[in-house]
C-alpha positions in Angstrom: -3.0 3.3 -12.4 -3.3 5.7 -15.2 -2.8 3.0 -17.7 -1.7 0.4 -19.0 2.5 -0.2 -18.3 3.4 -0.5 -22.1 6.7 1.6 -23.4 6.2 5.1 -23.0 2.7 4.8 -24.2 -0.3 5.5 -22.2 -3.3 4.6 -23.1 -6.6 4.5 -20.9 -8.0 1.2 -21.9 -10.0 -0.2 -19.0 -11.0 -3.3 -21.2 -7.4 -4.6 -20.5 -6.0 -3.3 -17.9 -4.6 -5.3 -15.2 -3.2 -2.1 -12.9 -5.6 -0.7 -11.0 -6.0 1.8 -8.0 -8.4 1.1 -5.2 -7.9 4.3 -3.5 -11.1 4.2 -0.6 -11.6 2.4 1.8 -15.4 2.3 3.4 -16.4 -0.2 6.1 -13.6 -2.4 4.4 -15.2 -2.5 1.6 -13.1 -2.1 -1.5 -14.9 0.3 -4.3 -13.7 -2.8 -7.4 -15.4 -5.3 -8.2 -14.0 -9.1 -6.3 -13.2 -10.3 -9.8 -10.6 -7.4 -10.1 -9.6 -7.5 -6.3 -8.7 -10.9 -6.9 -7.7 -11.0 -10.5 -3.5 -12.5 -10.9 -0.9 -10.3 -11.4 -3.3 -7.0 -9.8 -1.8 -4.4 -8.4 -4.0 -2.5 -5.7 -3.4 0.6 -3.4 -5.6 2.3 -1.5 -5.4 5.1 1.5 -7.8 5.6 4.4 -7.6 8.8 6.5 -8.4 8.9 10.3 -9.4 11.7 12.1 -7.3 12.8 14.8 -7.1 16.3 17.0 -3.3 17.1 16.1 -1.6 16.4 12.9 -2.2 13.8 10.1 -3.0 9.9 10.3 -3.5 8.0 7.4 -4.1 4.2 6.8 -2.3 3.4 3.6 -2.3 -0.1 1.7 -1.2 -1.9 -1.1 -1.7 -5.3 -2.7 0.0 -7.4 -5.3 -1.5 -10.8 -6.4 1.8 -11.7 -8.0 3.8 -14.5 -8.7 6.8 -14.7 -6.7 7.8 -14.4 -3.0 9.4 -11.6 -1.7 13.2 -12.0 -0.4 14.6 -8.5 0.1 12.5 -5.7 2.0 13.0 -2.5 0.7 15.6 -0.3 2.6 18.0 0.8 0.7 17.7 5.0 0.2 17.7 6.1 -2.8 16.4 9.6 -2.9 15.1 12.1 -0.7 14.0 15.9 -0.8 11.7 18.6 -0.2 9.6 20.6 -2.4 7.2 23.8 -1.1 5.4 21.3 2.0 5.9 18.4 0.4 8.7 15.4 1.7 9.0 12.6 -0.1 11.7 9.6 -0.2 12.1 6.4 -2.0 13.5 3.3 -0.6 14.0 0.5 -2.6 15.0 -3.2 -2.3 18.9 -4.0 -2.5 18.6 -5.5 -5.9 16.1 -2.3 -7.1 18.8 0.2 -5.5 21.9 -0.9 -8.2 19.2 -1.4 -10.9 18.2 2.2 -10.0 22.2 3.6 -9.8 23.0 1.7 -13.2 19.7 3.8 -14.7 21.5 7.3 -13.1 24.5 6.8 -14.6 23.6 6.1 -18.2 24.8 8.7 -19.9 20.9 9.1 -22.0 19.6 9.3 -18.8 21.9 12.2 -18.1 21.2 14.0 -21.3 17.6 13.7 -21.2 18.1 15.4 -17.5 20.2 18.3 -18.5 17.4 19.0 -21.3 14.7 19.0 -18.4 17.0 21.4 -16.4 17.4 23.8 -19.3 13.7 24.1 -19.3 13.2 24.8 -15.5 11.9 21.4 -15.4 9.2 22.1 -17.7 9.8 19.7 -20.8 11.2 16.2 -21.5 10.9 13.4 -19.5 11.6 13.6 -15.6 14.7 11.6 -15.3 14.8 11.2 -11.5 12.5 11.4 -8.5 13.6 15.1 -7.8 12.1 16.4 -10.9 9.5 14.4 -10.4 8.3 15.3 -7.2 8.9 18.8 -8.5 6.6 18.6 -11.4 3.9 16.9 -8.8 3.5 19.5 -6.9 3.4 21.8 -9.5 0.6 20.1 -10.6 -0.9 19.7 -7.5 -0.7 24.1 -6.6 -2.5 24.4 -10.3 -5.0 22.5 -10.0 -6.2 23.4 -6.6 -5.2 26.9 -7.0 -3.5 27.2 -3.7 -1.1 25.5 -1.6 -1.6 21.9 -1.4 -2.2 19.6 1.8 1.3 19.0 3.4 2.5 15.7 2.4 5.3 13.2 3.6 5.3 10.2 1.1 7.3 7.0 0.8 7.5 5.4 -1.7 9.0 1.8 -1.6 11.0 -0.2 -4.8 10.3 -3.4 -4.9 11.2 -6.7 -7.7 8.5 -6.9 -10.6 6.3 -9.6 -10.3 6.4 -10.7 -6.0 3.5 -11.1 -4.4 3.3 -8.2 -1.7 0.7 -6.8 0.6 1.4 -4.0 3.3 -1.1 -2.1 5.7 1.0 1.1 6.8 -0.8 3.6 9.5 1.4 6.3 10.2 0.8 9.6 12.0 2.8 12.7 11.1 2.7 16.4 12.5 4.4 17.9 9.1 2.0 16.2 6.5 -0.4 13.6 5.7 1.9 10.4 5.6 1.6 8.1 2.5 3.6 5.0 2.1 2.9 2.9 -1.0 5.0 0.3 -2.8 5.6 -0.2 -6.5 6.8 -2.5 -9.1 10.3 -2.1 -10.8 10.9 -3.0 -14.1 14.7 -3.1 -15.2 13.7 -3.2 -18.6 12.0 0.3 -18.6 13.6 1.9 -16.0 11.6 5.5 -16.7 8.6 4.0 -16.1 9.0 5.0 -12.7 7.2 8.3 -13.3 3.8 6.4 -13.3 4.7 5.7 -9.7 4.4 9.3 -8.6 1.3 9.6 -10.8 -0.2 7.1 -8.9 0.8 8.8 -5.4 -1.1 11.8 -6.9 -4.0 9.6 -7.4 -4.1 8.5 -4.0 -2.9 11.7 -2.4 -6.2 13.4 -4.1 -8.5 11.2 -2.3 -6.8 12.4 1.0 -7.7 16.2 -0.2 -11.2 15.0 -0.1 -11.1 13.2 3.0 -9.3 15.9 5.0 -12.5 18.5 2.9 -9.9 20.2 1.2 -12.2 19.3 -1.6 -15.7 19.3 -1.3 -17.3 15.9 -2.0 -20.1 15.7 -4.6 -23.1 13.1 -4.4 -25.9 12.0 -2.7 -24.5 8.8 -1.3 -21.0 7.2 -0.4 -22.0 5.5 -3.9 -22.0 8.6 -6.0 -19.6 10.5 -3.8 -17.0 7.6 -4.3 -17.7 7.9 -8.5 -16.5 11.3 -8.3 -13.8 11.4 -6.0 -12.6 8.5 -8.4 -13.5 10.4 -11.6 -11.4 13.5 -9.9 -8.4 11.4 -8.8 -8.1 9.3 -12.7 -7.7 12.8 -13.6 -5.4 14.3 -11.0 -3.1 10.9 -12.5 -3.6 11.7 -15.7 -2.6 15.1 -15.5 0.7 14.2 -13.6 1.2 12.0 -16.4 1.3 14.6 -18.7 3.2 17.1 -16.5 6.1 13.9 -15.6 6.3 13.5 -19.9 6.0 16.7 -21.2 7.9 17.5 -24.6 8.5 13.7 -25.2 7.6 11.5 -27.5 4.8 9.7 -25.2 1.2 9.8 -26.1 -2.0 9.5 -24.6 -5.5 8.5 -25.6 -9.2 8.5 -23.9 -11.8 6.2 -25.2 -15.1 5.6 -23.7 -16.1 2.6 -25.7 -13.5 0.7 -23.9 -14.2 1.9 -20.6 -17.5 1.2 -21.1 -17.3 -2.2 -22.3 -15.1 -3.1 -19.2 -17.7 -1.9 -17.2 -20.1 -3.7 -18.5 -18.0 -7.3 -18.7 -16.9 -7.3 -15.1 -20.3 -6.3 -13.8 -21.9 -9.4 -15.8 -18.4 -11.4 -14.4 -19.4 -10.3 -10.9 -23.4 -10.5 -11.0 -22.4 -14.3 -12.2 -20.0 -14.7 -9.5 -23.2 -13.3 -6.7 -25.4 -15.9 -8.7 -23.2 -18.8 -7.7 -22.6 -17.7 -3.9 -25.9 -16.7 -3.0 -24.4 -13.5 -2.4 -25.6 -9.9 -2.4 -24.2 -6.9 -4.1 -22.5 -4.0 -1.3 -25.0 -0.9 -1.6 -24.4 2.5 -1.2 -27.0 4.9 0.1 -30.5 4.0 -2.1 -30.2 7.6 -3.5 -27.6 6.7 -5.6 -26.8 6.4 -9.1 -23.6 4.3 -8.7 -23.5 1.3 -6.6 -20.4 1.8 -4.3 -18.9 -1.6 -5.5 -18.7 -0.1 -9.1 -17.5 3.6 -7.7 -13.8 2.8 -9.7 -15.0 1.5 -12.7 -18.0 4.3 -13.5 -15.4 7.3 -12.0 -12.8 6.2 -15.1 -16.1 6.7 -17.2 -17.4 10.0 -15.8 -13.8 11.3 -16.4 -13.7 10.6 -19.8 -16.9 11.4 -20.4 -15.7 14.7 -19.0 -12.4 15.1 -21.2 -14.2 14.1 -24.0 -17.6 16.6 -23.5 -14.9 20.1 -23.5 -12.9 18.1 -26.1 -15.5 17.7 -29.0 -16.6 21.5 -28.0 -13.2 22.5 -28.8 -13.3 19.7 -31.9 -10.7 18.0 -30.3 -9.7 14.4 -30.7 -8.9 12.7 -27.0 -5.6 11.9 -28.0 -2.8 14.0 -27.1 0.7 14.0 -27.4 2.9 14.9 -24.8 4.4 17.6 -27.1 1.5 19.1 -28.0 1.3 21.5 -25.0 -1.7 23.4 -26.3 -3.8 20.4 -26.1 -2.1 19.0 -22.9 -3.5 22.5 -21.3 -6.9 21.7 -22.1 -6.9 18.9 -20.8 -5.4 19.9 -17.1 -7.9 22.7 -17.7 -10.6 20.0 -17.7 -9.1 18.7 -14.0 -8.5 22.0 -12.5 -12.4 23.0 -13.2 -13.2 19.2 -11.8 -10.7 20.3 -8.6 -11.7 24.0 -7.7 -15.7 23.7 -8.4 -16.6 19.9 -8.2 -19.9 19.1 -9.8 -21.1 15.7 -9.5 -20.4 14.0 -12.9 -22.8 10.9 -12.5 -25.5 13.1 -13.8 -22.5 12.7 -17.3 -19.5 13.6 -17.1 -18.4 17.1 -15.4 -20.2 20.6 -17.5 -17.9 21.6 -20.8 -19.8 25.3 -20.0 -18.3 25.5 -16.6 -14.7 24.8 -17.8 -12.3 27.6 -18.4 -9.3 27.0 -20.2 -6.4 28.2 -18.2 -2.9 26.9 -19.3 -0.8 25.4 -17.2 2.5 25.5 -19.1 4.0 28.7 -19.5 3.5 30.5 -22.9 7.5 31.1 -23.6 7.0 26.8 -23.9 6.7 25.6 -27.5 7.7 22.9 -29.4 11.3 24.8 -30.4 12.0 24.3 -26.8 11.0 20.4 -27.7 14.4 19.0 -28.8 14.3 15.3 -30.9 16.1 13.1 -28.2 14.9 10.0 -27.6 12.9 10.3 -24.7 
């Protein structure tokens, strides 16, 4: 994901991360490293989309190395709806479900929903998977600048901590079908907004396969790195829309991306040394090595952020209330959405980004009221 799962308190860290997406799947290769694929306590998803003459298939998979067994599947309702041509619904396991109701009907969570209301669903944190999905797709018609790809997501509840792995292929004639499970943690119940982040993630990737968005790079290597690069920053941006006006925070550093990169490639290069095995390999025009497409797209995006950031003289933190700040940075993602440039060559041109906000100028921080988010 986005980053790391830690109060309401983002920050993209890859040094210690243990959440990660691995969104393509190529020849059944995965684009992480086998030390992360098989690291304990990883959480994996991934989608795979499969040409077809009417309507939308799509492979999707996730992947838990937790630490406990399974004993309710997730079938319980929760939520449903319909926003623009989107359809999304969340099931959950029996135990998740009355976690879920109990979190409805405190009466902050209420409060904190009313405020979102009284903003259009612009500010404060969204409360429930309606204003969620609503804030999505917002997103999504920004950044692409049109109507997005029809969509018909599930999203499955399930206990923190079970091991879990599902292979879903689905075919739809509304929308591209994307089922992915997720973690949930009673003891921060709105945490659940990271969940529809991630679906952004993935759901990006599938705007790429179905050439929606044009794909950058020589090879599958390089193209990988900046579908990756794009969809950290479709998540990101989700993030930001999902927390808007709270009291949530994120930061961008590239040290610590870079030093994760260069850890687990030395992890894995040992690991090859013992087994007598070879590296994957992308096409030998490429910068990027397809096995490292994950790691070196969380770079390039920061690398990004961070070259329209310092032109601005902008620090790459930003607080969810400082809406100014937040609109550069979807301004970053819209540029890396609507004219793709491949970002291995360092991150994607500040030049060719044009700041247009996102949040609606009659937004500021007197509409920003001090509940505890």
């Amino acid at each position: 994901m986005a980053g790391l799962k830690g109060g309401r308190t983002l920050l993209v860290a890859a040094a210690v991360l243990t959440t990660w997406t691995v969104p393509c799947i190529y020849a059944q290769r995965s684009d992480i490293p086998k030390a992360l694929v098989n690291a304990p306590d990883m959480e994996r998803w991934g989608v795979g989309w499969i040409e077809v003459k009417t309507g939308y298939k799509v492979l999707s998979v996730t992947r838990f190395n937790g630490h406990s067994k399974l004993h309710e599947d997730p079938n319980v309702l929760i939520e449903s709806g319909k926003i623009g041509n989107w359809e999304w619904q969340v099931e959950a396991a029996p135990s998740v479900a009355a976690q879920w109701r109990t979190f409805q009907a405190q009466a902050q969570t209420k409060v904190v929903t009313q405020e979102a209301e009284q903003t259009q669903n612009w500010l404060h944190t969204a409360s429930n998977w309606t204003l969620a999905f609503e804030r999505a797709h917002r997103v999504a018609v920004y950044l692409l600048g049109r109507e997005p790809l029809p969509l018909h997501a599930t999203l499955l509840l399930i206990p923190d901590g079970v091991k879990y792995s599902k292979q879903v292929t689905e075919t739809r004639t509304e929308g591209a079908p994307l089922t992915l499970a997720f973690y949930w943690q009673e003891s921060k119940p709105a945490a659940f907004v990271e969940d529809v982040a991630t679906t952004m993630y993935e759901y990006q990737h599938l705007l790429v396969d179905s050439k929606m968005i044009p794909s950058e790079g020589h090879g599958i290597g390089d193209q990988t790195t900046n579908d990756e690069a794009r969809s950290q920053c479709w998540s990101d941006a989700t993030d930001l829309a999902l927390l808007a006006g709270s009291s949530s925070h994120m930061e961008w550093k590239a040290s610590n991306a870079q030093a994760a990169l260069a850890l687990l490639q030395q992890s894995e290069q040992t690991q090859l040394g013992n087994s007598n095995q070879s590296r994957a390999k992308g096409d030998h025009k490429d910068k990027v090595p397809y096995e490292d497409a994950y790691l070196y797209g969380r770079l390039f995006e920061v690398e990004s952020i961070s070259s329209y950031f310092q032109g601005k003289g902008l620090s790459l933190y930003i607080e969810a209330k400082d809406l100014d700040r937040a609109n550069s940075f979807m301004s970053v993602c819209r540029a890396m959405t609507q004219s793709p440039t491949d970002v291995t060559e360092g991150g994607y041109p500040a030049a060719q980004v044009q700041y247009v906000p996102f949040f609606p100028p009659n937004l500021n921080s007197h509409n920003i009221e001090p509940s505890a988010h």
